[in-house]
C-alpha positions in Angstrom: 4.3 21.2 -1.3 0.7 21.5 -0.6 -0.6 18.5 1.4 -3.4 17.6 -1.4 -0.3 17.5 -4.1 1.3 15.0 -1.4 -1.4 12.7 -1.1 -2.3 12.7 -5.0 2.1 11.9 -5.5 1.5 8.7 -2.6 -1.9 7.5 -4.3 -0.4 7.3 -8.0 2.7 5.6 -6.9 0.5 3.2 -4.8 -1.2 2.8 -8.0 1.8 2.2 -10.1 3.0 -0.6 -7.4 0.2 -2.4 -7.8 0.2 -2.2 -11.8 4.0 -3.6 -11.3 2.9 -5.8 -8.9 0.1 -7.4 -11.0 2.9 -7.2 -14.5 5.1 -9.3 -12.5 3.1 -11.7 -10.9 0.1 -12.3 -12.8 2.4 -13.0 -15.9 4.3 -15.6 -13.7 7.7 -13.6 -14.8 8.9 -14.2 -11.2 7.7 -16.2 -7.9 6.1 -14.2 -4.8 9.4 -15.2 -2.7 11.5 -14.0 -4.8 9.3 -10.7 -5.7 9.0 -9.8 -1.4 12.8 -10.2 -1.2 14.2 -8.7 -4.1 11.0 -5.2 -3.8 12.0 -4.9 -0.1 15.8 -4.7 -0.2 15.8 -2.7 -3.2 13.7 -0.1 -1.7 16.0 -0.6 1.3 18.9 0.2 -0.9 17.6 3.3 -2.4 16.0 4.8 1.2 19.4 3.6 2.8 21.4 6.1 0.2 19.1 9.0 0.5 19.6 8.7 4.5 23.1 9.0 3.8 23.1 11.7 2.0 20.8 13.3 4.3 23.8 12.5 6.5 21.9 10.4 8.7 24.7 8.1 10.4 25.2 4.5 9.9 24.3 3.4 13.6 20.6 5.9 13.4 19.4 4.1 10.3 20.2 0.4 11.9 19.3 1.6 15.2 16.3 -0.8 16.8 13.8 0.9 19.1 9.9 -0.1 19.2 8.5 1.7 16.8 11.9 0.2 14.1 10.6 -2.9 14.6 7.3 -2.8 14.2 7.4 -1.0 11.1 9.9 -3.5 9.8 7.9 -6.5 11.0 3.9 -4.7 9.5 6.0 -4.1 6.6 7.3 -7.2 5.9 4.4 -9.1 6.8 2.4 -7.0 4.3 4.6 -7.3 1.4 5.2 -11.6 2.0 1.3 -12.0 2.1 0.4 -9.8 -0.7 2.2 -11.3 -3.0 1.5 -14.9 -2.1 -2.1 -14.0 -1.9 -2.1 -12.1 -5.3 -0.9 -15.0 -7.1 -4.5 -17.3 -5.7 -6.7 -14.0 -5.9 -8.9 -12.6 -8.8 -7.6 -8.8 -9.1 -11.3 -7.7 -7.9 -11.3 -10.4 -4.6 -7.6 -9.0 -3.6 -9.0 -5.5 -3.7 -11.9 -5.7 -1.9 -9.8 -8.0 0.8 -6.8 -5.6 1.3 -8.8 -2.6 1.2 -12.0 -4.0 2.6 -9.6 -5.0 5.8 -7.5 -1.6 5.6 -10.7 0.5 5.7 -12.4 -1.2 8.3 -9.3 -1.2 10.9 -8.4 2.4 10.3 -11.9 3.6 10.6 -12.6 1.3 13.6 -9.5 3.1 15.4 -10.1 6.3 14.8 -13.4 5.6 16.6 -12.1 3.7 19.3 -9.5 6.8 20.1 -12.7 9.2 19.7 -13.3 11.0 16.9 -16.4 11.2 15.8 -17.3 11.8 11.6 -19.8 14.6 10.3 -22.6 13.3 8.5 -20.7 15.2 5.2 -17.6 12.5 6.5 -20.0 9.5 6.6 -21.7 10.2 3.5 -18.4 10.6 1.7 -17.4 7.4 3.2 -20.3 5.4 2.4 -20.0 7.0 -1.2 -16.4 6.0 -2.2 -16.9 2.6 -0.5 -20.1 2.0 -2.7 -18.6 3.3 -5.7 -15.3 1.4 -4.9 -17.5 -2.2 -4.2 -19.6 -1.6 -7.8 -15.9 -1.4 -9.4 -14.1 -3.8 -8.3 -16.8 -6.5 -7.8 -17.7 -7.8 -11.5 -13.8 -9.0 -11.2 -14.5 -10.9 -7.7 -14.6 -14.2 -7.0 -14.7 -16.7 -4.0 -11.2 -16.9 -2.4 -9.9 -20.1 -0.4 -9.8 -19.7 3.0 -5.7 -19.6 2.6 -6.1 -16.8 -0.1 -8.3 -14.9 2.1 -6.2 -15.2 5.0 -2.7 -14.0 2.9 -4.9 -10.9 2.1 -6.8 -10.2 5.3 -3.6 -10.3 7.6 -1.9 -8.3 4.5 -4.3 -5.3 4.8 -3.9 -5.5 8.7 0.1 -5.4 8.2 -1.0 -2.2 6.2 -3.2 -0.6 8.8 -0.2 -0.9 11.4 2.3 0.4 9.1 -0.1 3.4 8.0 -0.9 4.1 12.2 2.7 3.7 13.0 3.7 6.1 10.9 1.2 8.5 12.1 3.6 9.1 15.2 7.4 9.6 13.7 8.8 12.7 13.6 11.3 12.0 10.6 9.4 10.1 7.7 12.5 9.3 6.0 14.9 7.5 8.9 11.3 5.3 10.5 10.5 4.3 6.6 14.2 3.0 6.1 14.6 1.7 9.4 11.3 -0.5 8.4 12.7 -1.4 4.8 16.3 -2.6 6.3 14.2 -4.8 9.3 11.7 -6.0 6.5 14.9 -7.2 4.0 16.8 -8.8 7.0 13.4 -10.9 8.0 13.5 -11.3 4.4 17.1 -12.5 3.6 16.6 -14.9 7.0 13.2 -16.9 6.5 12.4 -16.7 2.6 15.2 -18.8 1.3 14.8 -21.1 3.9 10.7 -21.3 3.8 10.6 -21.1 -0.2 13.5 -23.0 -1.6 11.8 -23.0 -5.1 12.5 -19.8 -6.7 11.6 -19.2 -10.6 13.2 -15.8 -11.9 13.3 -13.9 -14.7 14.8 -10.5 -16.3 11.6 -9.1 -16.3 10.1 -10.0 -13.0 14.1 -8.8 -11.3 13.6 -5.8 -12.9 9.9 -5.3 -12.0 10.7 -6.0 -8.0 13.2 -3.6 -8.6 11.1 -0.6 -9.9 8.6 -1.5 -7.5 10.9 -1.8 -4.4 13.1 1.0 -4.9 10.8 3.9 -6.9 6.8 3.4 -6.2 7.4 1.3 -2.6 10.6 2.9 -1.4 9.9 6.7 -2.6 6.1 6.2 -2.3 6.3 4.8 1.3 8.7 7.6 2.0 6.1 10.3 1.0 3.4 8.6 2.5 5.2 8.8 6.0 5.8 12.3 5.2 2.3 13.3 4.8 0.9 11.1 7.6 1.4 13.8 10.6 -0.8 16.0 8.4 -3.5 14.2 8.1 -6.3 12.4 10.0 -6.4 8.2 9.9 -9.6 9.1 8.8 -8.1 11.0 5.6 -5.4 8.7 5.6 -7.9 5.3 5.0 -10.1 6.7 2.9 -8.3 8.5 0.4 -6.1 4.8 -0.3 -9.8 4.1 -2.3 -8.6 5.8 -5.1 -6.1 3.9 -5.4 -8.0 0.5 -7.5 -9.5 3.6 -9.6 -6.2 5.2 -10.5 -4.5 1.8 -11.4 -7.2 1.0 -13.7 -6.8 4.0 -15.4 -2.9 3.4 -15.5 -3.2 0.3 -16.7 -5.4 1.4 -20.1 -2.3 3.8 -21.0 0.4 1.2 -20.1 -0.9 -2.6 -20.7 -4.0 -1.0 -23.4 -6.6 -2.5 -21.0 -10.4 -0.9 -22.1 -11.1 1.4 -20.1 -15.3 1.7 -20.4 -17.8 4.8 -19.4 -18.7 2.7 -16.5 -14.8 2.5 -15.0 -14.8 6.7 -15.2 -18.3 7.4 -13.7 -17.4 5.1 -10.8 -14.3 6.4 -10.5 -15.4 9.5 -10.1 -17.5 8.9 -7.6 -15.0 6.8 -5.5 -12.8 10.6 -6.0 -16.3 12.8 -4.9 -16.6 10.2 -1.7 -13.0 11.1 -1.0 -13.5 15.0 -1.6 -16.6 14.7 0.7 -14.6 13.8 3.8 -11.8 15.7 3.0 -14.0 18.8 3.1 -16.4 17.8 5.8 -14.1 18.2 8.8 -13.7 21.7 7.6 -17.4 22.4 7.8 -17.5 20.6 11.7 
């Protein structure tokens, strides 16, 4: 599968996550506890059973090394503070926080390891972060300094995740290793930090779908198509995602979708084009 066609796949169901996400939460229909624990074992569950019938073995996937853990630990840590932070963030404040704090630290590595961007690069950049600021900013407003924090260390959770993965040879046993260490920090400190749990049908079933199909299967794709790419590529091209969920979200929950939403939209998707293709004219 092309690696354009893979990166398109891992943006949509990053969208769809965060259209579940917002379903779930936003309409109270469960708590943020309960939503981390019940998303990350899920998509445990479902990576767990494609390992074994990859026939992985039972001791690779529980196996702990360096990298196990620290994609279980970025990956827990991002999932806990997103959704406690979504719950005390305007949709617009949470955006430009996660992905504000995810862009900057990729972008900041790849230039402390030494690559240097085109001026094509750097005009695409600063044209899908504008286009991606105008978007999501009527929505903004002032976080508390808790709310703020949730998000910021949420994004840098991300960033790890996203650079870790970079280095793994097999996408599919370092994702489910991270999954199974992110549900066992799960199963050992949420019950005990959040004893008050508030659960519904609709928000079980929502973790579910978004554990187990757009975070498990998406998070497996993404690690798949990380090798190919530079963090460059890799940071930028998660822009698209705010764009694409908006766009979900008129065709699922009938939210207007305006003239304005498209032509910005489209220029979030040119900015990402523009760095895509500049490192081929360098």
């Amino acid at each position: 599968m092309p690696t354009f066609i893979q990166i398109s796949l891992v943006m949509f169901a990053f969208a769809a996550n965060s259209l579940l996400c917002r379903m779930a939460l936003a309409q109270e229909l469960i708590d943020p506890a309960s939503f981390t624990m019940i998303r990350v074992i899920a998509g445990a569950t479902m990576l767990v059973s494609l390992s074994l019938l990859g026939r992985q073995s039972v001791s690779s996937i529980f196996k702990l090394n360096g990298a196990s853990v620290l994609i279980g630990v970025s990956l827990f840590c991002y999932a806990a503070c997103f959704s406690f932070a979504y719950t005390m963030l305007s949709t617009g404040t949470g955006a430009l926080l996660l992905f504000g704090t995810v862009q900057l630290s990729l972008i900041s590595w790849s230039y402390y390891q030494g690559q240097r961007f085109s001026s094509i690069e750097w005009a695409g950049i600063s044209l899908s972060s504008v286009g991606f600021a105008i978007l999501v900013l009527p929505s903004a407003e002032q976080p508390s300094l808790l709310s703020a924090l949730l998000m910021v260390l949420s994004g840098l959770s991300w960033a790890v995740f996203t650079l870790v993965g970079k280095k793994q040879s097999s996408g599919l046993l370092s994702v489910t290793q991270g999954f199974v260490g992110a549900s066992i920090l799960s199963l050992l400190l949420i019950p005990w930090l959040i004893p008050n749990h508030s659960l519904t049908f609709d928000g079980v079933w929502l973790a579910v779908l978004s554990g187990a199909i757009t975070s498990g299967l998406g998070y497996y794709l993404w690690y798949n198509v990380l090798p190919k790419i530079s963090t460059l590529k890799a940071s930028i091209s998660q822009l698209s995602v705010p764009a694409i969920a908006m766009l979900l979200g008129s065709f699922v929950l009938n939210e207007p979708l305006t003239l304005h939403t498209l032509a910005l939209s489209a220029m979030i998707l040119l900015g990402i084009a523009m760095t895509f293709w500049g490192k081929r004219k360098t």
